[in-house]
N, C-alpha and C positions, 0 to 999 in steps of 0.2 A: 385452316384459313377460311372457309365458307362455313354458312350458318344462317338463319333464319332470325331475323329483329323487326320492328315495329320502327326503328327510324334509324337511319345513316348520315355519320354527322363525317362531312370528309373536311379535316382541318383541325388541330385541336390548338387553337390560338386564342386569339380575345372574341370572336363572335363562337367559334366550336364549343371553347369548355362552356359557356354561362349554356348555350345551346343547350349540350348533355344533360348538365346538372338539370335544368330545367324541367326537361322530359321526362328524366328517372322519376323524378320528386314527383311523376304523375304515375308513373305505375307503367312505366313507355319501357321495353327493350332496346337498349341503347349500344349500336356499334359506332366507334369513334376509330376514324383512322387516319394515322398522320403520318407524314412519310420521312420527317425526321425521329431522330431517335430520342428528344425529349420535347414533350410537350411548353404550349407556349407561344411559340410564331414571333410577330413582330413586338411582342410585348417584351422580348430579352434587346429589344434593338431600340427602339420608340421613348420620346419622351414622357409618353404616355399623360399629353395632356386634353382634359376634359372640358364640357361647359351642360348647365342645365339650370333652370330657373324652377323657382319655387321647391328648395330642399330644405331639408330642418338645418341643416350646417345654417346658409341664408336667414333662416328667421334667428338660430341663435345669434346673428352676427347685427339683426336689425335690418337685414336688407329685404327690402319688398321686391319681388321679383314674379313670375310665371312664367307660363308655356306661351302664353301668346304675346307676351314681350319680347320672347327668345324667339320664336319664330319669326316675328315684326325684324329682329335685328337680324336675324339671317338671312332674308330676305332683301334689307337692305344692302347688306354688306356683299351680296351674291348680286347684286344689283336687277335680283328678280328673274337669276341665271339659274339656282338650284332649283332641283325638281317639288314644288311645293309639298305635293301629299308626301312624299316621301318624308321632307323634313317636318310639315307637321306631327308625325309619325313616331318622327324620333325626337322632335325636344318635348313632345309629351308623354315617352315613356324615361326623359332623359332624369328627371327628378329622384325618381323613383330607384332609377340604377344609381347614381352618389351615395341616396341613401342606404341601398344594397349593399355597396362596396364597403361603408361605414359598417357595416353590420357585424361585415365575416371582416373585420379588422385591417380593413387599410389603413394604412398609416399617411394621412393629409399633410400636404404641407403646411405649417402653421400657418403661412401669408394666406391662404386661399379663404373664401372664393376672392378672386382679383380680377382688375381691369388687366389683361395684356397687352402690351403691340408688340409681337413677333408676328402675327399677322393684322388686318385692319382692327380695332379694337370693338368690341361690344359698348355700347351705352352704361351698362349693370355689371356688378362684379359677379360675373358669374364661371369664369374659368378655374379648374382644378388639377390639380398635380399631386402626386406625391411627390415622397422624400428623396426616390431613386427614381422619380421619372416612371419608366411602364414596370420597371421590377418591380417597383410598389405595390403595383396591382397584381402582378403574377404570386408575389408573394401572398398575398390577400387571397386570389383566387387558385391555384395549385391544392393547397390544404382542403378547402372546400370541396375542391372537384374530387380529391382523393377519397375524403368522408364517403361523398356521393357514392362511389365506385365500392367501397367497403360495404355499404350497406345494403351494394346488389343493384341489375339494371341496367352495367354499363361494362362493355367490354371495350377495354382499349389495346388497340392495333399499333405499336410505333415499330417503324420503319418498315411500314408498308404505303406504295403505292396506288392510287386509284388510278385505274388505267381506260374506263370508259361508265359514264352514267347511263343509266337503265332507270329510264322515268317509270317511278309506279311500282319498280321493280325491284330496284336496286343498284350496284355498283360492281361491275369487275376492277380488280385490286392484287396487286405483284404482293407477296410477301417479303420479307428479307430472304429467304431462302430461295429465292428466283422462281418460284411457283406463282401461276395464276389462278385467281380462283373465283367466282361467283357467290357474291354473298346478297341475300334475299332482303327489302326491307319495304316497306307500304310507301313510305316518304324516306327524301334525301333531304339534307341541310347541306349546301355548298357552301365551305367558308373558307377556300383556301387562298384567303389574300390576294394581294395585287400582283403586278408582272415588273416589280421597281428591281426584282433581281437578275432580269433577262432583259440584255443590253440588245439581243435578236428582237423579240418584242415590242422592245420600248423601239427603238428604232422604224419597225415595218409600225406602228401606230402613230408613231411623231413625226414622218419623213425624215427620219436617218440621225432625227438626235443624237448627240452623246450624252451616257447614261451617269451621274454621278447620284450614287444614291446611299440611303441610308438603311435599306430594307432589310427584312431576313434573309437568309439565301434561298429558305423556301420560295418566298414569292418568286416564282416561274414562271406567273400566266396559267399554271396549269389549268387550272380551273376556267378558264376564261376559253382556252383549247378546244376543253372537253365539252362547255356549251356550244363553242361555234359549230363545232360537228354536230351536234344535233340541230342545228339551223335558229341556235341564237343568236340575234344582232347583237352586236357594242354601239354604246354610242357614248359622246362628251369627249373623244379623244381631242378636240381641237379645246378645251378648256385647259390643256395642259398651262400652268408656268413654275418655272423653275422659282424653288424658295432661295432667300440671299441671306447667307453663302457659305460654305462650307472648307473644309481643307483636302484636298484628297489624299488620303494617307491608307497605307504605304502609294508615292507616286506613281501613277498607270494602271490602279486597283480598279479605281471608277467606284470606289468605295468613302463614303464618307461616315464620323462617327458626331452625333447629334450633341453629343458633352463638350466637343472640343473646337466648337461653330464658335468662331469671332463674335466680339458684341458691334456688332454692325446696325442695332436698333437705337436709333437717337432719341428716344423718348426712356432709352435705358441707360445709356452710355451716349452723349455727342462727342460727335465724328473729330477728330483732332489731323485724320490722316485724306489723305485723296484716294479714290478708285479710277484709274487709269485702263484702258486697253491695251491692247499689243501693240497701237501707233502712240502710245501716251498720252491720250489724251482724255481726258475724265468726260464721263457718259450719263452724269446723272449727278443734282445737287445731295448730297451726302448725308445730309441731314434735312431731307425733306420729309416731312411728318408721315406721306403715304406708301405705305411695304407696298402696295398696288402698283404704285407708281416707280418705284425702286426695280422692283421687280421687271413691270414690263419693258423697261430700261435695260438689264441685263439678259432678257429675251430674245435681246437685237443684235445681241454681240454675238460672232462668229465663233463656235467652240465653249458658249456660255459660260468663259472664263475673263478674270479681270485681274488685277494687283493692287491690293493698298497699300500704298508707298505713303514713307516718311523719314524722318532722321532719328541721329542718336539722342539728340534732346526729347522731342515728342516720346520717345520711351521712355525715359527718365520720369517727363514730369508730366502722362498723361494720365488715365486711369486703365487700367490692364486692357489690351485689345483683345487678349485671350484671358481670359480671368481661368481659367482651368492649367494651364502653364504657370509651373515654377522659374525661377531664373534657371534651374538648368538644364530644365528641359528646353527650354528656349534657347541657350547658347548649344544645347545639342543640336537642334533645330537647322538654325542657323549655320551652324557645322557642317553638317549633314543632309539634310533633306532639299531635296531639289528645288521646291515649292516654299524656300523661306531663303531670302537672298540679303549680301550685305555686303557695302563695298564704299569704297572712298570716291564720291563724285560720279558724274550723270553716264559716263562713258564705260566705268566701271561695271556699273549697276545693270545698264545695258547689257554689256556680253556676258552677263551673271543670267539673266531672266529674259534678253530677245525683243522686251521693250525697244521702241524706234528712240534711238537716241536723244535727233533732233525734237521728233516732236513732245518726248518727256520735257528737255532742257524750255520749251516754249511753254507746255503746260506749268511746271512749277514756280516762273518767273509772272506766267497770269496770275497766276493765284497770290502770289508773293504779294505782286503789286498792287492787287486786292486790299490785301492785307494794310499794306502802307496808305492806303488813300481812305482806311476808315470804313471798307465795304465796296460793292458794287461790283458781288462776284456774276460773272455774265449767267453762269448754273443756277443763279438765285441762293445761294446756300449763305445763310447768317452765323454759320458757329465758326469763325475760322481765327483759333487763340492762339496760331503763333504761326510764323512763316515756315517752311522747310527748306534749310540751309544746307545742313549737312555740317563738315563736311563727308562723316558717314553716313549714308542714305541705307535704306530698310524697305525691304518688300515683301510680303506675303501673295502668293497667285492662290483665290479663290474661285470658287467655282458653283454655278448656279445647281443647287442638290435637290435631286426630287424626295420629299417626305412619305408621297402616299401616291397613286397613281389615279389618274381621273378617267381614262377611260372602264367603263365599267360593261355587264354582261343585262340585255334590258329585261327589267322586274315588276310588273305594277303594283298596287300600294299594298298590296297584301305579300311580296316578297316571292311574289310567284315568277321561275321563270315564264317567259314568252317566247313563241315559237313566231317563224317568220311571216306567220302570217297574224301575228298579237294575241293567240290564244295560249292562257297555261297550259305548261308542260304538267301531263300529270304526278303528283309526288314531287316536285322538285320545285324547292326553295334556295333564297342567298339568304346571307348574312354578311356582315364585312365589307371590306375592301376593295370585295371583287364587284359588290356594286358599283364601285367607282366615285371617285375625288370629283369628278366632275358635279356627277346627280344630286352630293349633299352639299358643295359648296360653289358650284357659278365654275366661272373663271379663274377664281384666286384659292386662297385657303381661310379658311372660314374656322375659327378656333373653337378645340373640340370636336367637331362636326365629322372625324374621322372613329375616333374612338369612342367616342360614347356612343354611337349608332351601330357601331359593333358587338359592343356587350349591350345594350340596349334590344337591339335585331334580335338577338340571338336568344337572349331570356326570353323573349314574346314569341320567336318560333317554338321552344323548348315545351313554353303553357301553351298555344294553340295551336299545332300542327297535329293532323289526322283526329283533330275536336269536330 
């Protein structure tokens, strides 16, 4: 278990592996310790989508783009809430990693780069995806890392845990065999994710939120732990908002899966159904252009859960609410799972899902009547193509899902912890996640702005750390 290296990389995820590799390729002994048994992290969980300006994909495609565009638009869209140097930092080594990933064989989605709105949208098409979302990338980066590891350099540890950082020094670390042991190294690389899988965590940081998330199960906070003991501040936990909306499945998991998230984006799919609370009453125009605005709408509601209700027409003749559901996963659905309800009539539906009767039966007769008079829904929402009648009504309960966690562990622009009183910790750096959702994106979610500064981060600490 113990051993003497030149850098300690705890986490082997989207900031750890690009990390390792990077280091080795310099001639750096490299300890990587991850405390599940396969390497990876949120990249087996994650949509794994991207964003960076001025890449060769961009000029093959004719798009003039840069680093100070993409800064310019993060800025704006963070409303001048994310940490600047920070993101200067990362959309201008953000290029450079796309073209990275193209190198050692990622597989791009054809549409990209693109405009999205699953969060506020970019000016420039600069967001990226693979084909399988972050498996894409892991697929891309595992082989590489492995190379790496073959050609010397890189010792990797799974299923050991890090049990306390030792700035300067090193890492004590559990092995699988329940031994503790002291392992030596000049510098640390912290990249063990965010705490989206510690509902203790997310809770004592959000004042007692409920957790619905999409995370790895890794993500523990550990790392965020292991700095506060040594007298690191957090900060950005009030940036938190929940992204809209998710299923939680299996019911009571607090677990959500990023594949099988409703199209609830009106610039993707318009809204054909209503979002309802638990008194029925709809909380937010539906097809309102801004996820900002959506969002901090469903930040308000108690248990940051809602229902999209409709009938059995609106199925028939909408366009898929869940486009990853078959018909029969859907009458399974509906069969069976708690959180997909289906019933004849408003009183029905009610004791199926706990929705307030009355104030359903008044919501759907506003809207109704909406409808009949040409417009002049009180929400402001303009897409409303057909009434809900019924007489079978339809309901899914969603739920506001956290993607990435925004409190993070505080780093200045060189990725250096800081101690309480703002001086580096010696040897110890971040990477990732655990810097926090907050410091690269504001208040909201900022596209890309998670994962590309993770393998981003982590390539730049790999080339300059102990330089």
């Amino acid at each position: 278990m113990s051993g003497s290296f030149d850098l300690a990389v705890v986490g082997a995820g989207t900031a750890g592996l690009p990390a390792a590799m990077a280091a080795a390729a310099r001639g750096l002994r490299v300890v990587v310790v991850e405390k599940s048994t396969r390497i990876g992290g949120t990249l087996h969980y994650s949509s794994g989508q991207m964003s960076a300006a001025g890449t060769r994909l961009q000029r093959e495609r004719g798009i003039e783009d840069c680093p100070d565009l993409h800064y310019a638009d993060v800025m704006r869209i963070s409303r001048g809430l994310a940490n600047g140097p920070l993101v200067r930092r990362a959309v201008d080594l953000a290029p450079r990693t796309i073209d990275w990933l193209m190198e050692i064989g990622f597989e791009m989605h054809p549409s990209c780069p693109a405009i999205l709105h699953l969060h506020e949208a970019y000016a420039i098409a600069r967001t990226y995806w693979g084909v399988d979302g972050g498996r894409s990338i892991l697929k891309a980066v595992v082989p590489a890392f492995e190379a790496a590891r073959a050609r010397g350099g890189i010792d990797l540890r799974l299923g050991t845990t890090t049990t306390r950082l030792l700035p300067g020094e090193g890492i004590l670390a559990r092995g699988p065999d329940g031994g503790e042991a002291r392992i030596e190294a000049r510098a640390t690389i912290l990249a063990t994710g965010g705490y989206g899988a510690s509902p203790a965590m997310f809770a004592r940081l959000h004042s007692g939120m409920p957790l619905y998330t999409t995370a790895s199960p890794t993500s523990d906070g550990s790392g965020h732990a292991m700095a506060e003991m040594l007298g690191a501040k957090l900060r950005n936990m009030h940036f938190w908002k929940p992204a809209l909306a998710g299923i939680e499945d299996p019911a009571g998991s607090g677990r959500v899966a990023w594949e099988d998230v409703p199209a609830l984006t009106p610039q993707v799919r318009r809204p054909w159904e209503i979002f309802v609370d638990a008194q029925g009453r709809r909380f937010v125009a539906e097809d309102h252009d801004s996820v900002d605005v959506r969002e901090a709408a469903l930040a308000r509601l108690p248990g940051l859960a809602f229902w999209v209700v409709f009938d059995e027409h609106i199925l028939r003749e909408a366009p898929p609410l869940l486009p990853r559901f078959g018909r029969a996963r859907l009458e399974t659905c509906f069969a069976t799972h708690p959180h997909f309800a289906r019933a004849e009539g408003v009183e029905a539906l009610s004791a199926r899902t706990g929705i307030d009767a009355a104030g359903l039966r008044a919501t759907i007769a506003a809207y109704n009547a909406a409808i009949a008079v040409g417009g002049g829904d009180p929400l402001g929402r303009a897409h409303m193509p057909r009434p809900i009648r019924g007489p079978v009504l339809m309901a899914v309960r969603c739920v506001g899902m956290v993607l990435r966690t925004a409190g993070g562990v505080v780093v200045d622009d060189r990725l250096r912890v800081l101690d309480a009183g703002g001086a580096p910790m010696p040897g110890l750096h971040l990477a990732g996640e655990i810097i926090g959702g907050g410091t690269m994106s504001g208040d909201g979610y900022v596209g890309g702005m998670s994962v590309t500064p993770a393998l981003g981060f982590g390539r730049w600490l790999g080339e300059t750390v102990l330089s």
